[in-house]
KOLKOLTOR-972557 format. One line per 2 residues: number of its first residue (from 1); their letters; for each residue x, y, z of C-alpha. Coordinates in nm, 2 decimals. Example, Ala and Ser with C-alpha at 12.3 -4.5 7.8 and 13.67 -1.06 7.14 Angstrom:
// KOLKOLTOR-972557
1) AS) 1.23:-0.45:0.78 ~ 1.37:-0.11:0.71 .
END
This chain:
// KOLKOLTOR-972557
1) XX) 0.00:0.00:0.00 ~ 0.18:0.33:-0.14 .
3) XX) 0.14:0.67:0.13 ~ -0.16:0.78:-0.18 .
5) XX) -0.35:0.41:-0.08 ~ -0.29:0.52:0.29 .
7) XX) -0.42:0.87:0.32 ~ -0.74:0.79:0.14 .
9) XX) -0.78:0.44:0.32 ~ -0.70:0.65:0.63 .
11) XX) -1.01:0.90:0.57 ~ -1.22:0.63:0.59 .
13) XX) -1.13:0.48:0.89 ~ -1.03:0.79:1.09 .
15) XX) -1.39:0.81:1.25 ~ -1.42:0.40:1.33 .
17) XX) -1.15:0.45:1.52 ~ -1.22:0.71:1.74 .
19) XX) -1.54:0.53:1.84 ~ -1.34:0.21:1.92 .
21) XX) -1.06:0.40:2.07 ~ -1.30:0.71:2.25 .
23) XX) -0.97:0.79:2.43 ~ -0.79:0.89:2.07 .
25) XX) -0.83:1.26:1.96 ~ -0.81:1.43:1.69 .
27) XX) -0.44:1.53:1.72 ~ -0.35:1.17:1.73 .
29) XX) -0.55:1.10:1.44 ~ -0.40:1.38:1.22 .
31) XX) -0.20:1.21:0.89 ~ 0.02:1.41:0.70 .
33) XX) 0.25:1.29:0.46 ~ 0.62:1.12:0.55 .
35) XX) 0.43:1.10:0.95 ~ 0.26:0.78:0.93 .
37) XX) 0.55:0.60:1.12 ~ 0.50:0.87:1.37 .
39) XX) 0.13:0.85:1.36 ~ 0.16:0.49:1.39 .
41) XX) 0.34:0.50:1.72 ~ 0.13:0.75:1.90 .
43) XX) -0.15:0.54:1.83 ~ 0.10:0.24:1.97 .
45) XX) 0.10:0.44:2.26 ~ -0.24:0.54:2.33 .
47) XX) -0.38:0.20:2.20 ~ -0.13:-0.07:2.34 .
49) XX) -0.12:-0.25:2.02 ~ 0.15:-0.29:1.81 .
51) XX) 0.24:-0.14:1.45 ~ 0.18:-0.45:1.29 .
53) XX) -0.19:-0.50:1.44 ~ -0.24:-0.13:1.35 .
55) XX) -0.14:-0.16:1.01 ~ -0.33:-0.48:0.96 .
57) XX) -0.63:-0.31:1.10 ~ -0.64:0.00:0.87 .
59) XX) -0.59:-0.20:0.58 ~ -0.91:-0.39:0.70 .
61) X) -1.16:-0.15:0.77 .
END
């Protein structure tokens, strides 16, 4: 999945994840290009899941 795939795929999902995750805000949700590593890790953080299940679980929804 290319950072293009991402952002759009990320759009979609940015709002199922703030209901499953009520504690995430809007800050941690922000995507900008060349910071989905650093996105990914704040989430890690908040979440307690790792990058992979992350990943895995974007490219579900």
């Amino acid at each position: 999945m290319n950072n293009d795939q991402l952002e759009g795929k990320w759009k979609q999902v940015k709002g199922k994840f703030k209901e499953k995750y009520g504690e995430l805000t809007d800050d941690d949700l922000k995507y900008s290009e060349g910071k989905f590593d650093q996105m990914l890790g704040r989430l890690q953080e908040k979440t307690g899941n790792s990058k992979e299940t992350l990943k895995k679980e974007i490219e579900k929804l």
